[in-house]
SELUM-888229 format. One line per 5 residues: number of its first residue (from 1); their letters; for each residue x, y, z of N, C-alpha, C, O, CB. Coordinates in nm, 2 decimals. Glycine has a CB too. Layout:
BEGIN
NUM) A) X,Y,Z,X,Y,Z,X,Y,Z,X,Y,Z,X,Y,Z ~ ...
END
This chain:
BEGIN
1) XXXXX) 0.91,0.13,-0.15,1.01,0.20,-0.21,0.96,0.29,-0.32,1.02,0.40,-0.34,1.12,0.11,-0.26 ~ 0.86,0.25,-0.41,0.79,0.35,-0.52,0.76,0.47,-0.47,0.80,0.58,-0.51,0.65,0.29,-0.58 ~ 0.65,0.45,-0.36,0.62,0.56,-0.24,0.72,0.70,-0.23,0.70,0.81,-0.27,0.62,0.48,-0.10 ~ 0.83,0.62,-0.15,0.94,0.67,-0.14,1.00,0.76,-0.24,1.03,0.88,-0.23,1.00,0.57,-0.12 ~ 1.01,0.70,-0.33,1.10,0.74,-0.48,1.01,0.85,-0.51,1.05,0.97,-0.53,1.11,0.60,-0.62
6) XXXXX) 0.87,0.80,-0.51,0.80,0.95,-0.57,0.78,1.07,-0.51,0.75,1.18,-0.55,0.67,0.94,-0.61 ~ 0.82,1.01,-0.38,0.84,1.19,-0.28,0.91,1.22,-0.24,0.91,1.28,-0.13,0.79,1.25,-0.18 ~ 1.01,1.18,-0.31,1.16,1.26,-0.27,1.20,1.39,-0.26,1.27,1.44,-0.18,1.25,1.24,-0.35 ~ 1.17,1.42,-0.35,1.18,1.55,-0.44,1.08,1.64,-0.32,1.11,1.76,-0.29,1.10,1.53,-0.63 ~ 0.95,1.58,-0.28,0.89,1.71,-0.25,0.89,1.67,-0.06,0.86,1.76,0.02,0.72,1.75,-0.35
11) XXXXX) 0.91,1.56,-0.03,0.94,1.57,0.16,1.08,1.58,0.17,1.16,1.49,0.14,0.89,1.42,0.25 ~ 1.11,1.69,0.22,1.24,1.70,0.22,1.30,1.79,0.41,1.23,1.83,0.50,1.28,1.80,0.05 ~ 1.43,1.78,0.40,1.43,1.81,0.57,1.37,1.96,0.62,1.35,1.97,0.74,1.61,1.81,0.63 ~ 1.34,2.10,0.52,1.26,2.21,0.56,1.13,2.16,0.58,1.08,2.17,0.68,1.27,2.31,0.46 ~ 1.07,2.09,0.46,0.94,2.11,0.49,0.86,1.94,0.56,0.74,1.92,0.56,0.87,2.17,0.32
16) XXXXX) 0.97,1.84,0.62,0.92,1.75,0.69,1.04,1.73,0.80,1.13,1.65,0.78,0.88,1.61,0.61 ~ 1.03,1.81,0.93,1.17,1.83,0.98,1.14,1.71,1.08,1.23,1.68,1.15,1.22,2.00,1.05 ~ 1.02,1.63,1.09,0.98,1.51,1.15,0.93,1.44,1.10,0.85,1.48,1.02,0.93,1.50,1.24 ~ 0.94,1.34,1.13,0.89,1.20,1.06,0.73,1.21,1.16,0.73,1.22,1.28,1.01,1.03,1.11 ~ 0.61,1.21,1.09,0.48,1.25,1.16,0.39,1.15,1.06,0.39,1.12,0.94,0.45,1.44,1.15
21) XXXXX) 0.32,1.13,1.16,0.16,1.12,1.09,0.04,1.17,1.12,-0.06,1.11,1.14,0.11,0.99,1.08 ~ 0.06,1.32,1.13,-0.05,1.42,1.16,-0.01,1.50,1.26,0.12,1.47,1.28,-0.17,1.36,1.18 ~ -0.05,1.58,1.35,0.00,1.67,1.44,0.01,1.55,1.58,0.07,1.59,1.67,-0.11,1.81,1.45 ~ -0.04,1.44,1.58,-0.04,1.36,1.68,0.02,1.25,1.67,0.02,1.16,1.76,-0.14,1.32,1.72 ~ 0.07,1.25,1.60,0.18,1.13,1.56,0.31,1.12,1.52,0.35,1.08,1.41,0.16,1.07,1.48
26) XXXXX) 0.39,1.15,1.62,0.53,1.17,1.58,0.65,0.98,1.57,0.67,0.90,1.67,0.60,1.31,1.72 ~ 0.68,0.97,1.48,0.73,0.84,1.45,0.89,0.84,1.46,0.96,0.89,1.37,0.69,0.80,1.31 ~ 0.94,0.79,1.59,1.10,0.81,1.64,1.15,0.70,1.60,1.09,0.60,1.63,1.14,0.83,1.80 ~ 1.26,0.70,1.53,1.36,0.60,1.45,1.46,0.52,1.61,1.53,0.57,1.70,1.49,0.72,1.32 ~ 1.41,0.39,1.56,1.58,0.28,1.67,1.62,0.22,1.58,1.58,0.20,1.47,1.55,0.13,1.82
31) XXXXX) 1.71,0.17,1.64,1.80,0.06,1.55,1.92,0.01,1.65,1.94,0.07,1.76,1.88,0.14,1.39 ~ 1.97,-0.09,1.62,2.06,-0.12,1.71,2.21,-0.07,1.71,2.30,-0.09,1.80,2.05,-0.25,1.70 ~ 2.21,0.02,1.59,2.35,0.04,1.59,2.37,0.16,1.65,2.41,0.19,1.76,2.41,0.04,1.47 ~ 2.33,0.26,1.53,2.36,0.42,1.61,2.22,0.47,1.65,2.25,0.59,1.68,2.43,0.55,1.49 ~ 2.12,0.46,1.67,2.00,0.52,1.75,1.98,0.37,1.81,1.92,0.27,1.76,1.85,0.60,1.66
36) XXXXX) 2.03,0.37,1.94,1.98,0.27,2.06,1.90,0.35,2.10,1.84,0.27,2.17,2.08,0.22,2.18 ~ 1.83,0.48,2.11,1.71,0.54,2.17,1.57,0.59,2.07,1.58,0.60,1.95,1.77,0.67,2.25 ~ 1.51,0.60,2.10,1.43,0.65,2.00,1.48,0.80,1.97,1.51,0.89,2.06,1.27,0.64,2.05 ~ 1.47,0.81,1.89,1.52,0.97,1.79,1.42,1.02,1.69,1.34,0.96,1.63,1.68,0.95,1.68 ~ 1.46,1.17,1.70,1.35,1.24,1.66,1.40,1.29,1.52,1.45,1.40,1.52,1.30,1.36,1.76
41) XXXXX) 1.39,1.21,1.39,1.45,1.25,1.26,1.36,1.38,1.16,1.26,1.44,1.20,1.47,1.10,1.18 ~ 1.43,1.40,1.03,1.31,1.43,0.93,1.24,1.31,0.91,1.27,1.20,0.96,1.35,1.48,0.80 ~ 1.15,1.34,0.83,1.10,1.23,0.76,1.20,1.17,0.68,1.25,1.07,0.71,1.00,1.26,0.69 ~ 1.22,1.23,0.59,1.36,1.18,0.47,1.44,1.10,0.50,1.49,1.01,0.43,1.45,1.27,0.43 ~ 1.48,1.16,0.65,1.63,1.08,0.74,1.58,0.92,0.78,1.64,0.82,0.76,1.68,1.19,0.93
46) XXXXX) 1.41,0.94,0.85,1.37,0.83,0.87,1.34,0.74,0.78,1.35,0.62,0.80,1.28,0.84,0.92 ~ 1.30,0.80,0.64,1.24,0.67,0.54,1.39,0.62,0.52,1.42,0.52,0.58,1.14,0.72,0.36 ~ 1.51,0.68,0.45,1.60,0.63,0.41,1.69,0.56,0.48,1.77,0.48,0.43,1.63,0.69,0.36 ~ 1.66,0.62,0.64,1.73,0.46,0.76,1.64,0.35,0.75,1.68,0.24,0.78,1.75,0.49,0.96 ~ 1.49,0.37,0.71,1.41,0.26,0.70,1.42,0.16,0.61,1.43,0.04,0.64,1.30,0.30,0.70
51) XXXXX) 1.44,0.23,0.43,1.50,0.12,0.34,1.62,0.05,0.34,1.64,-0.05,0.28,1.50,0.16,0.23 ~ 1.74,0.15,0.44,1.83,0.07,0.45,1.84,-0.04,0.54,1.91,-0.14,0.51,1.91,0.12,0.46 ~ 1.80,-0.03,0.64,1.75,-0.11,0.77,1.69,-0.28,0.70,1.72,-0.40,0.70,1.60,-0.01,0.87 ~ 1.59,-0.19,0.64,1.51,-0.35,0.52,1.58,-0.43,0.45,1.57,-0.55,0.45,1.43,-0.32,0.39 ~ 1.66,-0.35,0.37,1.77,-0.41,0.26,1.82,-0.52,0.37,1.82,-0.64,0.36,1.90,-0.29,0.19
56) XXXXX) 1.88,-0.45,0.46,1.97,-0.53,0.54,1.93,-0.66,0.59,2.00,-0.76,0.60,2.00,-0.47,0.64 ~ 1.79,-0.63,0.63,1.73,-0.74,0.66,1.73,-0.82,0.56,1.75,-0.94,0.61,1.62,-0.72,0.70 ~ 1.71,-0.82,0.46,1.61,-0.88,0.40,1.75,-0.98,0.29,1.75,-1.09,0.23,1.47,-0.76,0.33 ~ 1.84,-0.89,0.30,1.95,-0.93,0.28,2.08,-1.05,0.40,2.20,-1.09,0.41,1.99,-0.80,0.24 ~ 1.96,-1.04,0.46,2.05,-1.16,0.59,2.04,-1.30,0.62,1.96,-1.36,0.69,2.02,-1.12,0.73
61) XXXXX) 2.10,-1.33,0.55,2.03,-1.50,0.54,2.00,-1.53,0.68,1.91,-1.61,0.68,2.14,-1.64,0.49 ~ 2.03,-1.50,0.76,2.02,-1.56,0.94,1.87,-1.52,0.96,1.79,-1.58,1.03,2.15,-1.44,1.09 ~ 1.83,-1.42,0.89,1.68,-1.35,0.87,1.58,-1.40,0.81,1.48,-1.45,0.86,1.67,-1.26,0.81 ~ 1.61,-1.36,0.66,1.55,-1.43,0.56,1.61,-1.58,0.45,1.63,-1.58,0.33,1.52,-1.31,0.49 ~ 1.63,-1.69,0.54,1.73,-1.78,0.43,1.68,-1.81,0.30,1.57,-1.79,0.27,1.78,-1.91,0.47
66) XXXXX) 1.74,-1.84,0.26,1.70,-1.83,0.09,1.75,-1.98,0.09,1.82,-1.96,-0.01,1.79,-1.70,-0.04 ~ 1.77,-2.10,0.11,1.87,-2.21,0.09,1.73,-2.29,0.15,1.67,-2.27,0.26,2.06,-2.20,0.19 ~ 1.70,-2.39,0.05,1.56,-2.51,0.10,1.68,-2.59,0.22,1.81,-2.61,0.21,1.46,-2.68,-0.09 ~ 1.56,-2.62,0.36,1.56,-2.67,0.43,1.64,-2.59,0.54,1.69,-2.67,0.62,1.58,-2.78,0.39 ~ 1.66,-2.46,0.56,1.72,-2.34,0.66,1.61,-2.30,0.67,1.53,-2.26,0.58,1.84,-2.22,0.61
71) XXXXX) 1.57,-2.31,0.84,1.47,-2.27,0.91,1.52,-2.09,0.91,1.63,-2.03,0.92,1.45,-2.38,1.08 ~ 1.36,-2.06,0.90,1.34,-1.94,0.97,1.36,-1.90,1.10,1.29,-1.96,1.19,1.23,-1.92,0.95 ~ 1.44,-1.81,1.13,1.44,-1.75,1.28,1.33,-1.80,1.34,1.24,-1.85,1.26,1.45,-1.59,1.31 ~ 1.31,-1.80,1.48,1.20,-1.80,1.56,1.18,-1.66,1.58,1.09,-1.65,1.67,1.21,-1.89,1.69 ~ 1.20,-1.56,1.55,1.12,-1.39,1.58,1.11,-1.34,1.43,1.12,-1.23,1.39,1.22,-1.25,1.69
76) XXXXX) 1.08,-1.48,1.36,1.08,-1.40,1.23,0.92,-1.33,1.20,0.90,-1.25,1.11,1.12,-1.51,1.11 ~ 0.85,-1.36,1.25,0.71,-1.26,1.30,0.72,-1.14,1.35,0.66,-1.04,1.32,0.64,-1.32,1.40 ~ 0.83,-1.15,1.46,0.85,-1.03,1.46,0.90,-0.91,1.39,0.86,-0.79,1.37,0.87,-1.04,1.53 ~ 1.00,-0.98,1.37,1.08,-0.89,1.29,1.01,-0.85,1.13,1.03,-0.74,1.07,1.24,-0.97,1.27 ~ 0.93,-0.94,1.08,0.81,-0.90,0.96,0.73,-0.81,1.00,0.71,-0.72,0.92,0.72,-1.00,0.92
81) XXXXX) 0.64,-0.81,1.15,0.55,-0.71,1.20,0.65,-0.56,1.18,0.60,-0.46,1.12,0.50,-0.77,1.38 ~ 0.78,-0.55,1.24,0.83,-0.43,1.25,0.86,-0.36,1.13,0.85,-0.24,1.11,0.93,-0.44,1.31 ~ 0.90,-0.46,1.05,0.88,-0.42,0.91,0.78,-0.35,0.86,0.81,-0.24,0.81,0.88,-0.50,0.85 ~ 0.68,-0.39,0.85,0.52,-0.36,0.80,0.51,-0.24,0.84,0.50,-0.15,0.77,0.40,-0.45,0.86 ~ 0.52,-0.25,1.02,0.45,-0.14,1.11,0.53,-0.02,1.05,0.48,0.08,1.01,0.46,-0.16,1.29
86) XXXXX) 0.67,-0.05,1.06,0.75,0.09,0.95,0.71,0.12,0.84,0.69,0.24,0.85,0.88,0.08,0.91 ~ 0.70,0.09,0.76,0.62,0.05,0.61,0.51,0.16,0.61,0.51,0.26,0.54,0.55,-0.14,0.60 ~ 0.43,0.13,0.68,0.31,0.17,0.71,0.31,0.27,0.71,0.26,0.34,0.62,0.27,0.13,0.80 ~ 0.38,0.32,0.86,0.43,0.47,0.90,0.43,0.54,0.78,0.35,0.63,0.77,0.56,0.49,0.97 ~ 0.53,0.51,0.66,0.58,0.60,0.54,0.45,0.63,0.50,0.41,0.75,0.51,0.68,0.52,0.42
91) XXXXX) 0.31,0.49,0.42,0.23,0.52,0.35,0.10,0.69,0.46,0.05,0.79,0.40,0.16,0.33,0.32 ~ 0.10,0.64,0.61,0.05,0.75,0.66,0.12,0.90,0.65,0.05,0.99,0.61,0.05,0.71,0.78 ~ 0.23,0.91,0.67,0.32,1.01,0.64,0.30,1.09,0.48,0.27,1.20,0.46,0.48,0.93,0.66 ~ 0.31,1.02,0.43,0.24,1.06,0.28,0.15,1.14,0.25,0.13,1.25,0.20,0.19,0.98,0.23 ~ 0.03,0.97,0.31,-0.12,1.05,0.25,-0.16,1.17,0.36,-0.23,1.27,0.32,-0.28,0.91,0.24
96) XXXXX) -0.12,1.17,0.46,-0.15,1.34,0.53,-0.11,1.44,0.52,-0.16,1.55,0.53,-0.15,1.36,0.65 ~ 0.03,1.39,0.50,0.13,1.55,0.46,0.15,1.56,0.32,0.14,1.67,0.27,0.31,1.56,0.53 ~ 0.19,1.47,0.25,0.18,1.49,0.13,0.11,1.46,0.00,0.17,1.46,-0.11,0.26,1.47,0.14 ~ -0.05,1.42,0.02,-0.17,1.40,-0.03,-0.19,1.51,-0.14,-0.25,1.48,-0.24,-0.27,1.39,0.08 ~ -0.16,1.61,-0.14,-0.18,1.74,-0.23,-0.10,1.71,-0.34,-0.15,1.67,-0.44,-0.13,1.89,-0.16
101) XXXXX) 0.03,1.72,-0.32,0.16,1.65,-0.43,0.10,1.50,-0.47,0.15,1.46,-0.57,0.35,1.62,-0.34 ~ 0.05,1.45,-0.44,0.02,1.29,-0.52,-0.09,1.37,-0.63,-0.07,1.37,-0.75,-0.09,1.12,-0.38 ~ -0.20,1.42,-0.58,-0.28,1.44,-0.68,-0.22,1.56,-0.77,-0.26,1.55,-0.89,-0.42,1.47,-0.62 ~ -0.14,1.65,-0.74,-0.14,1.76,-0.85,-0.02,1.67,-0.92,-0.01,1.69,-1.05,-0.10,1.95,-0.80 ~ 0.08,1.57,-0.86,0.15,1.50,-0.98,0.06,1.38,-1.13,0.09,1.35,-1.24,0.26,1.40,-0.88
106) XXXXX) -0.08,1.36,-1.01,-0.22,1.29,-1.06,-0.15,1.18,-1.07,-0.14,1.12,-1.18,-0.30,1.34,-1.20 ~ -0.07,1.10,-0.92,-0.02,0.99,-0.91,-0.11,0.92,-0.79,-0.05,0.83,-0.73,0.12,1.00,-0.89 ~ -0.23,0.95,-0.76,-0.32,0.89,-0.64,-0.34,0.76,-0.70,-0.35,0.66,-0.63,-0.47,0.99,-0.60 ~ -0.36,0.76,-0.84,-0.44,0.63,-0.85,-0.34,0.52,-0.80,-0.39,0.43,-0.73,-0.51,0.59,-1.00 ~ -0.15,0.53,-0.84,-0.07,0.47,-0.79,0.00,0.46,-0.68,0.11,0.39,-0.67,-0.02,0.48,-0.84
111) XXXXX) -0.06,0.53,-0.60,-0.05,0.55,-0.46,-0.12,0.45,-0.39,-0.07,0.37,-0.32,-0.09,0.67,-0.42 ~ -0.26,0.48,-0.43,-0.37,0.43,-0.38,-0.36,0.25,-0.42,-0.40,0.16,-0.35,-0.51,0.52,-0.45 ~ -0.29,0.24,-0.53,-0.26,0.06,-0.60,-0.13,0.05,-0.49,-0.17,-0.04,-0.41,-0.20,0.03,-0.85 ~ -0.02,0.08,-0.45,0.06,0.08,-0.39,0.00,0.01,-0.25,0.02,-0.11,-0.22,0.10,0.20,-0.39 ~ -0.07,0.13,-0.17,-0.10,0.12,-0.05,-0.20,-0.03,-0.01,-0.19,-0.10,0.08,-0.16,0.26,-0.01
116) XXXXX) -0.33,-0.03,-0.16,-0.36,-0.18,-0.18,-0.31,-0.29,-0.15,-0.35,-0.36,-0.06,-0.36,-0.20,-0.28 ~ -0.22,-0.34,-0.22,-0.10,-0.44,-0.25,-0.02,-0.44,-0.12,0.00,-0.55,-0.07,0.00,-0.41,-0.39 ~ 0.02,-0.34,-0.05,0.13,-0.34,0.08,-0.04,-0.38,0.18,-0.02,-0.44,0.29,0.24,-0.11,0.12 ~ -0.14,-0.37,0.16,-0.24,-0.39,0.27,-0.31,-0.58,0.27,-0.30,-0.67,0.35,-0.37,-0.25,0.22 ~ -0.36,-0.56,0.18,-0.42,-0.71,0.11,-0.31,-0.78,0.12,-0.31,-0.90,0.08,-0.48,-0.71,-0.05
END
């Protein structure tokens, strides 16, 4: 979400009209509610169905319970992998398209501690 927050301002629906990670990587948004198919968003449209999608999750006790002795789902692997793998997407989306703006804001080193910590 730091990621996010710091490139708001400059990935926006003119100049990221897809969610990409390089000219060969185009990243299509599902979900179960209103994109049952894969869809071709901005970037912007995608990160911000992505933090909300998380919240949700992460805000679901059936998901994540918070209460000692409430078992974890049994696809709770999965559903963490999908997480991540989205996650991820954003940090790629970034450093290829928007790697220029990290350094002329001279926020790489907090990018780079970011992408650390989400990796390790």
């Amino acid at each position: 979400n730091l990621i996010y927050g710091t490139m708001a301002e400059r990935c926006s629906e003119s100049s990221c009209p897809v969610m990409a990670g390089g000219p060969r990587y185009e990243y299509r948004w599902q979900d179960e509610r209103q994109y049952r198919r894969p869809a071709k968003l901005s970037a912007p449209r995608y990160m911000a169905l992505l933090m909300d999608w998380i919240e949700g999750l992460i805000n679901d006790e059936d998901v994540f319970p918070t209460r000692v002795g409430v078992p974890f789902p049994k696809n709770f692997q999965q559903v963490c992998t999908k997480i991540l793998t989205r996650l991820f997407r954003v940090f790629v989306h970034v450093y290829i398209h928007h790697f220029d703006s990290i350094l002329s804001m001279g926020a790489e080193a907090h990018v780079n501690t970011c992408y650390k910590h989400f990796y390790y």
